[in-house]
N, C-alpha and C positions, 0 to 999 in steps of 0.2 A: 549361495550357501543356504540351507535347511535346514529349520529347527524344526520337529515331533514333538509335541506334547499328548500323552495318550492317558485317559482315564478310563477307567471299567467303574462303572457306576455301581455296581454288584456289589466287589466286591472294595469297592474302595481304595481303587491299586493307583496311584498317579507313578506314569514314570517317562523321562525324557528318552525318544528312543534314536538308539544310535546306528541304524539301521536303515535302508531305504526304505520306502514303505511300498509293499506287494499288492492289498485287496484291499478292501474298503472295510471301516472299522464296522463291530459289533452294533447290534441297536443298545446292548447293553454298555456302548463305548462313544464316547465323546474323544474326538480330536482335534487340535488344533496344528495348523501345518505352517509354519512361516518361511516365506521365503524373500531372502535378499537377493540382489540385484545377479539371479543365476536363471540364464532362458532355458537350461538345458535341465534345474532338479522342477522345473515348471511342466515342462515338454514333457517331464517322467512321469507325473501323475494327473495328467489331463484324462488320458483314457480310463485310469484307474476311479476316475470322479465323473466320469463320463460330459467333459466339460464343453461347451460348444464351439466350435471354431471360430466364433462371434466373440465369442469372451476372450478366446486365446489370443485373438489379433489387439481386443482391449487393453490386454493386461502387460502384453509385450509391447507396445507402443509407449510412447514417452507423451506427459502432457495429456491423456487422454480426459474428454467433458467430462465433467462429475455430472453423474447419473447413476439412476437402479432400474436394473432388467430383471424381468423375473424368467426363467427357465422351469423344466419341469422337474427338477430335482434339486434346482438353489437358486439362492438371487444376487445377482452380481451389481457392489456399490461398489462407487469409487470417489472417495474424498478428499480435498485437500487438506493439510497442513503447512503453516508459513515458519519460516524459520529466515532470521535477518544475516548477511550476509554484505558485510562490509558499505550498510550502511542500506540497503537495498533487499527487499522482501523477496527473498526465492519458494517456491511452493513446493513442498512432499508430495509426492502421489501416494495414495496407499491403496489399495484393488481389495474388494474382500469380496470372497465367493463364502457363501452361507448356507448349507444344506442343514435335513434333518438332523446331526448328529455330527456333523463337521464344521470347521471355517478354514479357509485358506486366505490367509494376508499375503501381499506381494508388491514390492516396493524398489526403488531403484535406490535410497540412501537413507542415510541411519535415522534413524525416526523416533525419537527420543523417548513418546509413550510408547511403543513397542520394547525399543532398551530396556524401563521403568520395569515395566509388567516380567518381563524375563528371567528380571533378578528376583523378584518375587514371586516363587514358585508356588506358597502358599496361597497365592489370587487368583495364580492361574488355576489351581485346583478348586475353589470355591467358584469359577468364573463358568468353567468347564462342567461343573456339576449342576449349574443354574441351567446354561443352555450354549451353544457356540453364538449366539447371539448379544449373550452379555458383555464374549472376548469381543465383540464389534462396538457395543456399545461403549467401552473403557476406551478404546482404543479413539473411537470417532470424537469421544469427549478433550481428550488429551488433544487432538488435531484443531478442533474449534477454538480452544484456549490459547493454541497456540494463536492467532489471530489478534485476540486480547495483548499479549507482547507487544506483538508486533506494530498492533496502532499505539501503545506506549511509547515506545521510540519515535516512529511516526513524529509523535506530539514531540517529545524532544527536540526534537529535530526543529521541526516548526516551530515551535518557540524560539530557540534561536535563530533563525533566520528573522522569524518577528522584530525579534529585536536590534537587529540590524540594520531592517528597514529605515529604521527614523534617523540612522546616524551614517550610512551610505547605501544608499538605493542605487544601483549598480545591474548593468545586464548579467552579470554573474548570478545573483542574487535571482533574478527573473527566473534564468536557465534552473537552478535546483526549483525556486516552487513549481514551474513546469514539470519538472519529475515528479515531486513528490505528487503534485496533482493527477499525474498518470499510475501511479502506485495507488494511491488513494483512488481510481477509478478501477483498475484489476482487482482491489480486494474489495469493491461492493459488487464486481461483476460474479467473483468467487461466490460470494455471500448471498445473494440474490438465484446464484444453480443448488447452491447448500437448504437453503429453505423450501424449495421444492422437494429434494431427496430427504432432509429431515422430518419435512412436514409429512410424508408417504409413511416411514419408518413410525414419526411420532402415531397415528394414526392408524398404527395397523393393517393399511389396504397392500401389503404385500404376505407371503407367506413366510413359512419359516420365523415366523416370529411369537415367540408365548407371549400368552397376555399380560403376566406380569411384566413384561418386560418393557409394557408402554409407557408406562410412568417415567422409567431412567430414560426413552427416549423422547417424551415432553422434556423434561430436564435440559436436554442435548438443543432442541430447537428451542427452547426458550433462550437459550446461549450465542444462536444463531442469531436469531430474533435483537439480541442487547449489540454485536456484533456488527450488524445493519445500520444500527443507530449510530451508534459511535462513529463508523465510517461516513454517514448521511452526514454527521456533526464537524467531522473532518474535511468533508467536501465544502463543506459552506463557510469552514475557516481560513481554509486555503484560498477560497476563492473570492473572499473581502480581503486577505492579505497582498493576492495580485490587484484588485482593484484601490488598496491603499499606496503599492508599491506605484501603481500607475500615477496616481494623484500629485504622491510626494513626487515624484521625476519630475511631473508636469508644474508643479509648484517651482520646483528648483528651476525650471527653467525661466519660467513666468519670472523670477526674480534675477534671473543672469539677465534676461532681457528688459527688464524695468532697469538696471543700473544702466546698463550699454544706451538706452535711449535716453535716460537724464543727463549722462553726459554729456552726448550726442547735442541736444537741447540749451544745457546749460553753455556748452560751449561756442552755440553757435552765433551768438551776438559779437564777441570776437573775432570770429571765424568770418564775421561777413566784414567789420570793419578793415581787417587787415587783408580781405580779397581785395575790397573795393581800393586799399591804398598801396596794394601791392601791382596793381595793373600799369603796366609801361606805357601812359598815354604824356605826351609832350606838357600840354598846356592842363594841370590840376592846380589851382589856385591856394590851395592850402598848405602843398609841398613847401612852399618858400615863406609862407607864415610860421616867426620864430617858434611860436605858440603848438605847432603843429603836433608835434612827438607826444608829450604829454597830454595834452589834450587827449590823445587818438589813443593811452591809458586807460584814462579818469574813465571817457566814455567806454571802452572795453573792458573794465573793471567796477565800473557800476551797475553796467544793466548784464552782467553775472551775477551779480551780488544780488537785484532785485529778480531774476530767474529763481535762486537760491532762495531766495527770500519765499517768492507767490507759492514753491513746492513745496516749502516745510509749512507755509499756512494752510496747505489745500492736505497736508499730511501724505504727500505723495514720495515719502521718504524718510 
C-alpha cells in the first residue's frame, strides 16, 4: 500500500492524493511517497523517478546493509530501526530515495515513526516545505531512538539474570547471557554501519541535501554516537557477568569438592582400621583379646575426632 503526500510550495496547497501517481511532481512541488510492504505500487513508479535497477533490487530485498549511494538524480539510505519482540531485538528496514523535490520511504512493517508523522498532517506540511529531506531526517531520528528502548530492556533483562547469578548459576542462565550477548553484538554491528551513513548525511558530502538541514543531522549522529556507547557499556557488562557466572560455578564446585574430600579424609582412619580387621586371615592375635571390639572404637573414634580436630584448627572447614 501507498500513501501521496503532495504540496505546491506556491500556492500553499497540501493534499493527500488518492490517485496513483502519473509524472514527476512540479519544481514548485514537494512530494513525499510512502510505501508499505507492496512490490508492485514500487515497480509503479520506479520509471516515473527514473530509479536504478541497483536501488530497485535494494529496496525489494529483505535485510539489505544500511548504506547511501548517491545517483544522478537522488540518494538512496537505508536504515535500521529496533523494535523488541518477545523479548528479542528485531530490526525495521526503512529505504529512502531522496531527490530534489521528492522522498520515497519503503519498508516491509509498520514502523512506528512513520505511523507518528502520518497522523500528523500538519508536520508533514511543514516537513515538506523545509525540504524532502527533513521527512528523512524525522523519520531516521525516530529509527535511532528506537535503539535507545531497546538497550533499555536489554538492561532489564540483564539485571535480572544478574541477579540470579549469585543465588543459581545454572547452564540455563549461561545459554540466555550467550544471547543477549549476540543481540548486544548485532546492535553495535547496526550502530558501527549507522555512523558511517550518519556521519556522510551529518557532513553534507552527499547531495540533495540543504545546508540547513546539517545541524538536525549532527543531532541524529550525535544519537548514534550515545548509542555506540551504551551498547560498548552493554558489551562489557555482559561479559564480566559471563566471567562472574563462570567463577561462581567454579566456586560452587571447588566447594562440592572440599566437603567430598574432607569426608573422604576424615573417614579414613576408620576406614583403614576396620579393613585391616575385616580381612579373613586365620592366625590375628587381637581377635580373641576380650578387649578387642572396643578398643577397635576408642581407636576409630579418636583419630576422627583429632582429623576433625587438625581441620577446624587449620580453618579448612
Amino acid at each position: 500500500m501507498a500513501k501521496l503526500y503532495l504540496l505546491n510550495k506556491k500556492k500553499n496547497d497540501f493534499n493527500e492524493l488518492k490517485i496513483p501517481l502519473t509524472k514527476l511532481p512540479k519544481k514548485e512541488e514537494c512530494i513525499w511517497i510512502d510505501i508499505h510492504e507492496s512490490k508492485e505500487d514500487f515497480l509503479a513508479i520506479k520509471d516515473i523517478f527514473r530509479i536504478h535497477a541497483l536501488t530497485v533490487d535494494d529496496c525489494l530485498k529483505k535485510e539489505t546493509r544500511i548504506k547511501i549511494e548517491t545517483f544522478d538524480n537522488y540518494i538512496l539510505v537505508i536504515v535500521y530501526g529496533i523494535v523488541m519482540h518477545k523479548g528479542e531485538p528485531k530490526i525495521q528496514e526503512v529505504d529512502f530515495i531522496v531527490g530534489q523535490n521528492f522522498i520515497i520511504t519503503n519498508h516491509l512493517n509498520d514502523v512506528e515513526g512513520i505511523l507518528h508523522l502520518q497522523n500528523d498532517t500538519k508536520t508533514i506540511q511543514a516537513l515538506l516545505n523545509k525540504g524532502p529531506e527533513f521527512i528523512m531526517q524525522y523519520i531516521v531520528d525516530r529509527l535511532i531512538e528506537s535503539f535507545f528502548d531497546a538497550i533499555e530492556k536489554l538492561d532489564e533483562e540483564i539485571d535480572i539474570i544478574e541477579s540470579k547469578i549469585f543465588k543459581k548459576a545454572d547452564a540455563h542462565l549461561l545459554s540466555r547471557l550467550f544471547k543477549f550477548k549476540q543481540h548486544i553484538m548485532d546492535l553495535k554491528r547496526h550502530t558501527t554501519n549507522h555512523r558511517e551513513v550518519l556521519g556522510a548525511l551529518a557532513k553534507r558530502s552527499v547531495p540533495f541535501l540543504s545546508p540547513r538541514s546539517e545541524v538536525y543531522y549532527r543531532d541524529v549522529y550525535d544519537k548514534v554516537i550515545r548509542v555506540s556507547d551504551f551498547i560498548e557499556i552493554q558489551r562489557e557488562i555482559v561479559s564480566n557477568i559471563v566471567e562472574t557466572h563462570t567463577i561462581v560455578v567454579s566456586n560452587k564446585m571447588n566447594e562440592i569438592i572440599k566437603v567430598l574430600t574432607i569426608i573422604t579424609t576424615v573417614s579414613m582412619p576408620a576406614t583403614i582400621v576396620a579393613t585391616i580387621y575385616g580381612m579373613n586371615f586365620k592366625y590375628m592375635p587381637e581377635l580373641n583379646w576380650e578387649w578387642s571390639y572396643p578398643v577397635a572404637w576408642i581407636v576409630m573414634i579418636v583419630s576422627t575426632a583429632a582429623m576433625m580436630w587438625y581441620f577446624r584448627k587449620k580453618e579448612w572447614f
